[in-house]
C-alpha angles and dihedrals in degrees: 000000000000118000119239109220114196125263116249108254122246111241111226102252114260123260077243095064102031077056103055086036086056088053099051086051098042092052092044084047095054086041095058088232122141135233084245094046088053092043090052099047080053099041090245139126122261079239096061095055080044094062080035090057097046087053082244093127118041106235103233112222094252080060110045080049086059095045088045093057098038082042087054081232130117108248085251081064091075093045097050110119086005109148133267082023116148112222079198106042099147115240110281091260097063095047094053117052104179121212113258116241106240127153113198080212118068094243107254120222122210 
């Protein structure tokens, strides 16, 4: 008798990427543009913008450059009003401070 070993379960797809999905959706919308139009300037199905668009599939970032050109937007275009966004999330700089590289010893070189 074979033994029937349970499916992974589907997580549900994050605020993050429904949002970004929403605004890929929102500016081809406002571009008249159609799912199959989108799809073919990526080299995609139709079906694929369409799981994109659900937040179903996550957009890697090589991806959402190519949507932001073909959608004439800056990638921040498809973050704006996402969730858990800072209107006040200090530059990059500010939130990492790296360690400096200091030796208490001269290096010594053979």
């Amino acid at each position: 008798m074979a033994v029937r070993l349970p499916l992974p379960r589907k997580q549900a797809p994050s605020p993050t990427d429904q949002h970004v999905g929403a605004r890929v959706r929102m500016r081809r919308r406002m571009l008249a543009m159609s799912q199959e139009e989108l799809g073919a300037a990526l080299g995609l199905s139709f079906q694929q913008v369409q799981k994109y668009e659900r937040g179903a599939n996550r957009i890697g970032a090589g991806r959402l450059q190519q949507i932001s050109h073909i959608l004439q937007v800056p990638v921040a275009f498809f973050f704006e009003g996402a969730p858990n966004a800072s209107a006040h999330t200090p530059p990059m700089e500010a939130r990492y401070r790296w360690p400096r590289l200091t030796t208490s010893s001269p290096i010594q070189r053979a």
